[in-house]
C-alpha positions as a Markdown table, in Angstrom:
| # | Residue | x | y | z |
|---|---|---|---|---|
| 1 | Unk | 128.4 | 46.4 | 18.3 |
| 2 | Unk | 129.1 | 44.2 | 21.2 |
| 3 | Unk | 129.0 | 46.4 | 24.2 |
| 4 | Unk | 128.6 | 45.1 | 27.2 |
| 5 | Unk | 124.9 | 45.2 | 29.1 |
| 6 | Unk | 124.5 | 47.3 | 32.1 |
| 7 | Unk | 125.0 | 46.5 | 35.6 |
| 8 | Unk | 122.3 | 47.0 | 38.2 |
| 9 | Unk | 118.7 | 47.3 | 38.4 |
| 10 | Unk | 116.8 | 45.9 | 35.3 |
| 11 | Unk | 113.1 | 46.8 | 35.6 |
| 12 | Unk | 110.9 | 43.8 | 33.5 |
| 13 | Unk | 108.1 | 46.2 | 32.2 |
| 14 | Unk | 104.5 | 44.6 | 32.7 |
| 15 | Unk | 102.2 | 45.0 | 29.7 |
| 16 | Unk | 99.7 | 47.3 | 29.5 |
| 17 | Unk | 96.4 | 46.1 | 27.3 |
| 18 | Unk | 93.5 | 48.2 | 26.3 |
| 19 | Unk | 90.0 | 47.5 | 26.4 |
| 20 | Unk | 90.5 | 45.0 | 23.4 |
| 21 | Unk | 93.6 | 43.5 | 24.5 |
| 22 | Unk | 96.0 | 45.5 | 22.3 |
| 23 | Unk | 99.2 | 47.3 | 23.2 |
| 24 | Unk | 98.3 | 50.2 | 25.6 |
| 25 | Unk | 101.4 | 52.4 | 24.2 |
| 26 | Unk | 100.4 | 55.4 | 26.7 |
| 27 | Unk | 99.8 | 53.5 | 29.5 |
| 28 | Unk | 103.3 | 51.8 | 28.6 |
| 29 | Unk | 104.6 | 55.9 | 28.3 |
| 30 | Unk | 103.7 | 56.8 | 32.2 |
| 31 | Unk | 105.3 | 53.1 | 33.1 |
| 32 | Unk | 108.0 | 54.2 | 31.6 |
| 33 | Unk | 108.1 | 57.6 | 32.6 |
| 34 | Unk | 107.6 | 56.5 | 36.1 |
| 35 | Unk | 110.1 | 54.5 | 36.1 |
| 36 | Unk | 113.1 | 55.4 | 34.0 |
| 37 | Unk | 115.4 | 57.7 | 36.3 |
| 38 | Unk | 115.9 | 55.1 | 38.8 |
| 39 | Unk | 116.8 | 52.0 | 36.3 |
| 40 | Unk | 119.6 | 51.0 | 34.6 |
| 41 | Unk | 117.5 | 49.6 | 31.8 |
| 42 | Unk | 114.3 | 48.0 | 31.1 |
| 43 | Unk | 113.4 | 44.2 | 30.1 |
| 44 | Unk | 110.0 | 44.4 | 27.8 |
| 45 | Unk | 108.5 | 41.0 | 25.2 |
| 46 | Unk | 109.6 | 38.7 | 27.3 |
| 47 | Unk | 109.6 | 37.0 | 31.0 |
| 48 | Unk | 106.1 | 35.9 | 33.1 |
| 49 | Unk | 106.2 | 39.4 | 34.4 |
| 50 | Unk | 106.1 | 40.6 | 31.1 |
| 51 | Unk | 103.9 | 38.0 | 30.2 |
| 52 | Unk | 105.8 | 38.1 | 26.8 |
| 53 | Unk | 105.7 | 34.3 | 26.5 |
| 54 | Unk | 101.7 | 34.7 | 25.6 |
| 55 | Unk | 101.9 | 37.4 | 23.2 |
| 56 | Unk | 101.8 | 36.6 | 19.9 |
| 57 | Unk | 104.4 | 38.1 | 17.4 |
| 58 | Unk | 102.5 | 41.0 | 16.2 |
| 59 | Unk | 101.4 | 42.4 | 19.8 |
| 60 | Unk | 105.1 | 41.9 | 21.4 |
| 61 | Unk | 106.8 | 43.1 | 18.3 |
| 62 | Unk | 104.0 | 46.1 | 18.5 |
| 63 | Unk | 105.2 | 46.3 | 22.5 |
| 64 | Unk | 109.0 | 46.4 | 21.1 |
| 65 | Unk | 108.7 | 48.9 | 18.8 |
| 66 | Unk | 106.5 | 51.1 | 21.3 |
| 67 | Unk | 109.3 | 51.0 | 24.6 |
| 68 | Unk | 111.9 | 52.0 | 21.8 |
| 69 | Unk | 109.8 | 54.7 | 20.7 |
| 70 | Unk | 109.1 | 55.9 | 23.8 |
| 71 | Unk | 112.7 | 55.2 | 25.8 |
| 72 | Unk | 114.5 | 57.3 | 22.8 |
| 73 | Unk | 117.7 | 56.0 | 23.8 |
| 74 | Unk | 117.7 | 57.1 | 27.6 |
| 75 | Unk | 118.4 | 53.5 | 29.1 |
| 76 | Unk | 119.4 | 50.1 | 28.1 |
| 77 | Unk | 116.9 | 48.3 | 26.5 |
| 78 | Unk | 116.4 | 44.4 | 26.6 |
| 79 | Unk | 113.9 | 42.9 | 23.9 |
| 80 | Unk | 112.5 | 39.7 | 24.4 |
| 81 | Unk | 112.7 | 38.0 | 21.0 |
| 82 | Unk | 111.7 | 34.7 | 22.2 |
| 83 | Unk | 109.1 | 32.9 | 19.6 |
| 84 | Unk | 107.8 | 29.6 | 19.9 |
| 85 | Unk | 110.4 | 28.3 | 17.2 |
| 86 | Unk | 113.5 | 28.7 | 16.1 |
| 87 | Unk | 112.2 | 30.5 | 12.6 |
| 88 | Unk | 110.0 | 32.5 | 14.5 |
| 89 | Unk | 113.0 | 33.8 | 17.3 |
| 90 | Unk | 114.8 | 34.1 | 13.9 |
| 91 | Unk | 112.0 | 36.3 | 12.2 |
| 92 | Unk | 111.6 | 38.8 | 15.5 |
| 93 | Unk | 115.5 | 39.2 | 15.2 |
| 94 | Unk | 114.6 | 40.3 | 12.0 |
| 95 | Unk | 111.8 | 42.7 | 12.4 |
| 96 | Unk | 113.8 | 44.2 | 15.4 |
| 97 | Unk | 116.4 | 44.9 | 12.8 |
| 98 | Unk | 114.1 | 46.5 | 10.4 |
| 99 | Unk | 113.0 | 48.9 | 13.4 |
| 100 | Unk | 116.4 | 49.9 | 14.4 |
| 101 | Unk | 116.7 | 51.4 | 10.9 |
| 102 | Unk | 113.0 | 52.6 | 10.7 |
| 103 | Unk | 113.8 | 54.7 | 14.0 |
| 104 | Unk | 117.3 | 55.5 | 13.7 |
| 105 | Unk | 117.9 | 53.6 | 16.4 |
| 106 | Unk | 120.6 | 54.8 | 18.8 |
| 107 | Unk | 120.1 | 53.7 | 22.0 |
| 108 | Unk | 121.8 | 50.6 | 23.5 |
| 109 | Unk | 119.8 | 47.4 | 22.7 |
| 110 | Unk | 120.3 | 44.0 | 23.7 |
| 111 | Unk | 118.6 | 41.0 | 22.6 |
| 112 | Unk | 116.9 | 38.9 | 25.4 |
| 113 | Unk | 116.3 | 35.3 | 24.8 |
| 114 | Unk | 115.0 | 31.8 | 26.5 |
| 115 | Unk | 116.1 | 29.1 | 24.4 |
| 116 | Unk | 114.4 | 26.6 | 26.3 |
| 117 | Unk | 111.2 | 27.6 | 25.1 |
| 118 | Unk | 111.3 | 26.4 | 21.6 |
| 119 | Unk | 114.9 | 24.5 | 21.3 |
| 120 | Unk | 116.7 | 22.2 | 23.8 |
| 121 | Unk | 120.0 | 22.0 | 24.9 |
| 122 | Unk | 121.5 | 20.2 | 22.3 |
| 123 | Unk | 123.1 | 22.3 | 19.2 |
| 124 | Unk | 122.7 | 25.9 | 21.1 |
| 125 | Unk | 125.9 | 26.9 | 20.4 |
| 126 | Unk | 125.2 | 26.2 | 16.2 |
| 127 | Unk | 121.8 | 27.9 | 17.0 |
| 128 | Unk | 123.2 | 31.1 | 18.1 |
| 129 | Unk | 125.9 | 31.0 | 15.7 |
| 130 | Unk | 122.7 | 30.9 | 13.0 |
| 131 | Unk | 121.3 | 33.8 | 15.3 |
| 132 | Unk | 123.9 | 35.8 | 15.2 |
| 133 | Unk | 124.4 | 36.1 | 11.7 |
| 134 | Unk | 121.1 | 38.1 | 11.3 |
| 135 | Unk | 122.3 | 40.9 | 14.0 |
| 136 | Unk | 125.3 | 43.1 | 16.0 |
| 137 | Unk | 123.4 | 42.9 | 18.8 |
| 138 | Unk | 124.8 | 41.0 | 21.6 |
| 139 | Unk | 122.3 | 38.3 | 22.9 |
| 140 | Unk | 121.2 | 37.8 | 26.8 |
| 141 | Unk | 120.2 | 34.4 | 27.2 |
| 142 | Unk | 117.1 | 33.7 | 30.2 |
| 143 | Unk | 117.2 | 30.1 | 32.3 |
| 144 | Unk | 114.0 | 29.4 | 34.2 |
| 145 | Unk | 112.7 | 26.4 | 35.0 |
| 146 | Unk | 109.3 | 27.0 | 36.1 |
| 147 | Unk | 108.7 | 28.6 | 33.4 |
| 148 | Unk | 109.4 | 25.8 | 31.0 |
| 149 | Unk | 107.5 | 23.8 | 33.5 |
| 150 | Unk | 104.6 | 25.3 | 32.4 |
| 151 | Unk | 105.0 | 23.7 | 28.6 |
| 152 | Unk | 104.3 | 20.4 | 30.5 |
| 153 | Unk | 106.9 | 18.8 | 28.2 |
| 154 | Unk | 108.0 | 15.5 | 30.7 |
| 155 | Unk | 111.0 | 14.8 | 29.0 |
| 156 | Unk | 112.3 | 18.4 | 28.6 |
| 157 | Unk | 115.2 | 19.5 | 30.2 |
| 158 | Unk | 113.6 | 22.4 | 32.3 |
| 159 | Unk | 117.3 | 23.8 | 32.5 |
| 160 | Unk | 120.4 | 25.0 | 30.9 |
| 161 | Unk | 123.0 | 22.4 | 31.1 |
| 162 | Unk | 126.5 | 24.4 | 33.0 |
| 163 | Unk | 128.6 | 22.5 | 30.4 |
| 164 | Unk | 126.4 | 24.5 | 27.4 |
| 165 | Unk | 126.3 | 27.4 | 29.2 |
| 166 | Unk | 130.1 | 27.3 | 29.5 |
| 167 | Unk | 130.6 | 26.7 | 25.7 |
| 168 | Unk | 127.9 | 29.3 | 24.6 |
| 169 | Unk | 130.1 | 32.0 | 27.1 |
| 170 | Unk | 132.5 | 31.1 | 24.5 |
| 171 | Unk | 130.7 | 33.5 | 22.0 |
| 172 | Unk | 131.6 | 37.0 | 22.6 |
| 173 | Unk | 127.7 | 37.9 | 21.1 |
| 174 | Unk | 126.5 | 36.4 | 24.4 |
| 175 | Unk | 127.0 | 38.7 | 26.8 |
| 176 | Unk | 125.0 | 38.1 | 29.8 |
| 177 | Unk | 122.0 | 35.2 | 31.7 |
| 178 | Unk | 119.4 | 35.9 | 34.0 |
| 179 | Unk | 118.9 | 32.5 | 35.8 |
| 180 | Unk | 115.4 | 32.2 | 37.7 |
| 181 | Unk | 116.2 | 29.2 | 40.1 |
| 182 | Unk | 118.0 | 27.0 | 42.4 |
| 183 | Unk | 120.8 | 29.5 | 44.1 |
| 184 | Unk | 123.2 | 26.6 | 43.9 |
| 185 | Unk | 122.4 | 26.4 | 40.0 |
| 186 | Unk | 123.6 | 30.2 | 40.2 |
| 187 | Unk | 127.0 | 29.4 | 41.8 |
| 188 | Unk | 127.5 | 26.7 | 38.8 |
| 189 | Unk | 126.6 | 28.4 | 36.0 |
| 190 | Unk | 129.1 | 31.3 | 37.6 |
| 191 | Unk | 131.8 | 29.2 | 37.6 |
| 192 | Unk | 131.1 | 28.2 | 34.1 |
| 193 | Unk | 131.7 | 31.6 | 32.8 |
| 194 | Unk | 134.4 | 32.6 | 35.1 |
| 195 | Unk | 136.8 | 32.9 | 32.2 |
| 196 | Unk | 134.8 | 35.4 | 30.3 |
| 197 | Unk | 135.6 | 38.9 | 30.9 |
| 198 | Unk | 132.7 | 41.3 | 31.3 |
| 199 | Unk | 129.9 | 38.6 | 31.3 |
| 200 | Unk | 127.2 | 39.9 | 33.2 |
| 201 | Unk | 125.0 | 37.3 | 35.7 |
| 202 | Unk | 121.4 | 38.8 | 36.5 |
| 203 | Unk | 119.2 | 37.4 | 39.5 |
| 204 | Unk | 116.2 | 36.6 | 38.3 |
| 205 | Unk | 114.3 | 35.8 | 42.1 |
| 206 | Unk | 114.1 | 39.2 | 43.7 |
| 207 | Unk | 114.5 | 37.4 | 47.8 |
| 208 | Unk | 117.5 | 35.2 | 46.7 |
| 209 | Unk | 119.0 | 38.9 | 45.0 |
| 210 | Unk | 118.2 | 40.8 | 48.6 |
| 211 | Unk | 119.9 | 37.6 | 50.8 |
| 212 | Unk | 122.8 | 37.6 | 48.7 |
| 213 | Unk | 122.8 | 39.8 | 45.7 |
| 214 | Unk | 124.7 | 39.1 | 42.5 |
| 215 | Unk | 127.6 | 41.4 | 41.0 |
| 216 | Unk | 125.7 | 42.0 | 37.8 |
| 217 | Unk | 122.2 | 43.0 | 39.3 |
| 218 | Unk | 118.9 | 41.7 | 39.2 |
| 219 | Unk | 116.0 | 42.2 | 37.1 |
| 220 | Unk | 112.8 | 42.5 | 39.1 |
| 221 | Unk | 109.2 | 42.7 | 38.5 |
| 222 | Unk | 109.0 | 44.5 | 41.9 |
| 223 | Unk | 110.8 | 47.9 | 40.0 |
| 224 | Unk | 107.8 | 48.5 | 38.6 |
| 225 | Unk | 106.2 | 49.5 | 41.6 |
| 226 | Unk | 108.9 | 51.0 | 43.9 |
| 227 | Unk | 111.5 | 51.8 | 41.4 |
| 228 | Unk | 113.2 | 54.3 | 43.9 |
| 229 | Unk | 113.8 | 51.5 | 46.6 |
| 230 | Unk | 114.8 | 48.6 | 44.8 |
| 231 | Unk | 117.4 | 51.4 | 43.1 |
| 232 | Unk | 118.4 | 52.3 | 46.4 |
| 233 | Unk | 119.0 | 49.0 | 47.5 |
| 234 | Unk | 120.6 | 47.2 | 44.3 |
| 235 | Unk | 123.2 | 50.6 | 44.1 |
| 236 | Unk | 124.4 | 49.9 | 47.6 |
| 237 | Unk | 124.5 | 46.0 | 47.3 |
| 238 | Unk | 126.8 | 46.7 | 44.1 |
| 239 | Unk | 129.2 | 49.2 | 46.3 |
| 240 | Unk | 130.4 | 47.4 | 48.7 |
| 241 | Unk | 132.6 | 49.9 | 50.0 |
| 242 | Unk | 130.5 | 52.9 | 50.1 |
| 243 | Unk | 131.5 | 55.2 | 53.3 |
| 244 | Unk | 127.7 | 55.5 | 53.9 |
| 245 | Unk | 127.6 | 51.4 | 55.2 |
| 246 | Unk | 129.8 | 52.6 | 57.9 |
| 247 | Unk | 126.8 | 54.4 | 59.6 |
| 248 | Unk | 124.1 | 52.6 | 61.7 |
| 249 | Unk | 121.3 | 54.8 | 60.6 |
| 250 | Unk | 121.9 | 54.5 | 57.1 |
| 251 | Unk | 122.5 | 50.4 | 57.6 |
| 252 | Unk | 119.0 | 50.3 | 59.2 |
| 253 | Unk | 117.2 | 52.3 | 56.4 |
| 254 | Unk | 118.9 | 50.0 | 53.9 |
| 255 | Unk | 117.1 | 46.9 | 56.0 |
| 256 | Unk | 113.4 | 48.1 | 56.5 |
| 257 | Unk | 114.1 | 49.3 | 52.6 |
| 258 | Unk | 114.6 | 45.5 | 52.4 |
| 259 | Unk | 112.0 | 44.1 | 54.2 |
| 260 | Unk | 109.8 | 46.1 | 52.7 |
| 261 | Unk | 110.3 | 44.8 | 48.9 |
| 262 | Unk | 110.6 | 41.3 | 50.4 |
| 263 | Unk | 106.6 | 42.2 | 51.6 |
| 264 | Unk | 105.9 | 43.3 | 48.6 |
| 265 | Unk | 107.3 | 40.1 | 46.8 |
| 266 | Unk | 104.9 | 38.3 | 48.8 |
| 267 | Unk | 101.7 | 40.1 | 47.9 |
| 268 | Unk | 102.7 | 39.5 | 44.0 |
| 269 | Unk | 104.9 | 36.7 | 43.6 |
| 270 | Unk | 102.1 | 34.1 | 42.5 |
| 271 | Unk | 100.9 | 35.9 | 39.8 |
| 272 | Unk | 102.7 | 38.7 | 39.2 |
| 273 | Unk | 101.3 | 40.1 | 35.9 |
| 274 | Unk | 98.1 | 40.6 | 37.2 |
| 275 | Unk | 98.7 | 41.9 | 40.6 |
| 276 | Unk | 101.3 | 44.8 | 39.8 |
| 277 | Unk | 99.0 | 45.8 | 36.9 |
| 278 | Unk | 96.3 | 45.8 | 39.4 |
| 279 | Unk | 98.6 | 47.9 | 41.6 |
| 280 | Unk | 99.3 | 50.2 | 39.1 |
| 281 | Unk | 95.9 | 50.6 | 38.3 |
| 282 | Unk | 95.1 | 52.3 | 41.6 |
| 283 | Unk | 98.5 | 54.4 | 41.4 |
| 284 | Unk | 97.1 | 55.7 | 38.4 |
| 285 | Unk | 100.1 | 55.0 | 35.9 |
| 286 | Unk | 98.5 | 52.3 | 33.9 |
| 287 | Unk | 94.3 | 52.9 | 32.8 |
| 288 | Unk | 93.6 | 49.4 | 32.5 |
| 289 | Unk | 94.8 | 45.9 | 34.6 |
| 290 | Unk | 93.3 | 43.4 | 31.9 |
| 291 | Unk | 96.2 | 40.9 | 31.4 |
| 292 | Unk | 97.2 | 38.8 | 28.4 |
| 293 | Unk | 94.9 | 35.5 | 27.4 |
| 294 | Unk | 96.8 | 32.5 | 29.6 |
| 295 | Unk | 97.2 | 34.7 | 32.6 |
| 296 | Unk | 95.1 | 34.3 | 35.4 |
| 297 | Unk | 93.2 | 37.4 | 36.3 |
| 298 | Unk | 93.7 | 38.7 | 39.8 |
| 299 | Unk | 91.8 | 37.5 | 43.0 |
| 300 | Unk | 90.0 | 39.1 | 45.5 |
| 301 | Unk | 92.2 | 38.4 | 48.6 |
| 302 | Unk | 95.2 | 39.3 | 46.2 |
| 303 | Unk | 93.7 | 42.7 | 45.3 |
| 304 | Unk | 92.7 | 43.3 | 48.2 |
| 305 | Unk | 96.0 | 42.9 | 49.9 |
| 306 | Unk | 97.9 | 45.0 | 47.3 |
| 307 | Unk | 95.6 | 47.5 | 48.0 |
| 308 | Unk | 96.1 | 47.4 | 51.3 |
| 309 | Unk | 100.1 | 47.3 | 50.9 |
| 310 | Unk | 100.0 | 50.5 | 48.6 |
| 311 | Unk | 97.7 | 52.7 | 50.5 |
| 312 | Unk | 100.1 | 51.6 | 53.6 |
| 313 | Unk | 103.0 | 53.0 | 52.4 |
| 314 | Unk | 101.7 | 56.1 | 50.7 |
| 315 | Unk | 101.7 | 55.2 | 46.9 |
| 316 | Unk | 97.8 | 56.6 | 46.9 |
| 317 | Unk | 96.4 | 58.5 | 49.3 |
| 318 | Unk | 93.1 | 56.2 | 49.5 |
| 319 | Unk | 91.6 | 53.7 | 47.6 |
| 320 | Unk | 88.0 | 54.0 | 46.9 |
């Protein structure tokens, strides 16, 4: 079952909490539901966005099981089965096998994955061997430094190394990275995997995607906000011959659609979990903006300035 993952516009899901800090699965349905016609799949369990790296197993397998209940098949799914270990990776592999059959699964799932959280570089390629034994699904693996910054680990290599990237492209059930980083890591780990038809590369910083996008897409926090524009602007970035780039008009809508999300990139890039749930809050697709324990709630200034951003462009009409 090794199909390939989509190209385009991945949407990482934030997650919506309750009151009590559980899984707010109809808060996650309007996300969804706002979302879903203008994406070409959705990443959910795992990323900072996501804040999928602080859940513990039974809320993100709980998050899992709710976007495949709710999605039904309609897009691409990406589930982040990251755990802090390799048995526990292993075990969420596992349960998200036990769900496919539970649901009848028949929608198009991929497996999304940062193995620098829990292993290092050395003996990947045995690792996913091990992982792929438990699974058909094909495997998208998620490089980002500053996110294994955050384990405070010194002597960690904070990186994929390009060699083990180019021997793990040599398993067909890898199909796909996101890198979050350097763009010059971007160009090496491209050349890496070269060789392997239908790879996909995702762009994991959303103003490095907009200067120079990358042929298999991005996957941006900033979709959950302005799905429609960040569509807009992936779709013509990835048809480079479209007839319509031969107008001026249609040329300058594509820029101030650009400038835009690079504005709104800066109201939530340093802390993103917290501010888009905040913005969603007053857009009235999510009830609650209560992130997950580790996160850092939102500020003043930065609510205030999201506020200001989405009133601005007519998300809400006002903001009480």
């Amino acid at each position: 079952m090794n199909s390939l993952p989509p190209k385009g516009l991945i949407a990482v899901l934030v997650t919506p909490l309750d009151g009590e800090g559980n899984i707010d699965k109809e808060s996650l349905k309007s996300l969804i539901n706002y979302t879903i016609n203008h994406v070409h799949g959705f990443l959910t369990g795992a990323s900072f966005t996501g804040e999928g790296f602080l859940l513990d197993s039974e809320r993100k397998l709980k998050l899992i099981r709710s976007a495949m209940e709710i999605v039904r098949g309609r897009t691409v799914l990406l589930l982040g089965i990251t755990g802090n270990s390799s048995e526990e990776t292993a075990e969420n592999i596992l349960q998200v096998e036990r769900m496919r059959k539970e649901l009848n699964y028949q929608g198009a799932l991929f497996l999304f994955d940062c193995p620098l959280w829990y292993h290092s570089n050395r003996g990947l390629c045995d690792h996913y061997q091990k992982l792929g034994e438990l699974t058909e699904l094909g495997f998208i693996l998620y490089n980002n430094p500053y996110l294994i910054a955050m384990l405070k680990k010194h002597l960690k290599r904070r990186n994929l190394r390009t060699n083990i990237v180019k021997r793990l492209s040599g398993n067909t059930q890898i199909v796909g990275l996101k890198h979050s980083g350097e763009a010059h890591r971007s160009l090496n780990y491209l050349r890496a995997v070269r060789e392997r038809r239908g790879f996909v590369f995702y762009d994991g910083h959303e103003p490095n995607f907009l200067n120079s996008p990358a042929a298999g897409g991005v996957v941006a926090a900033g979709a959950n906000i302005l799905p429609k524009d960040w569509r807009e602007v992936v779709s013509s970035s990835l048809n480079p011959h479209d007839p319509e780039k031969e107008d001026p008009d249609y040329c300058r809508h594509l820029w101030e659609i650009g400038q835009k999300l690079k504005v709104f990139f800066g109201a939530y890039s340093f802390n993103p979990p917290a501010i888009i749930k905040t913005a969603l809050r007053y857009m009235g697709i999510i009830r609650s903006s209560r992130v997950v324990e580790g996160t850092a709630p939102v500020k003043e200034v930065e609510e205030r300035r999201i506020r200001h951003l989405i009133t601005e462009y007519g998300l809400i009409k006002e903001v009480a």
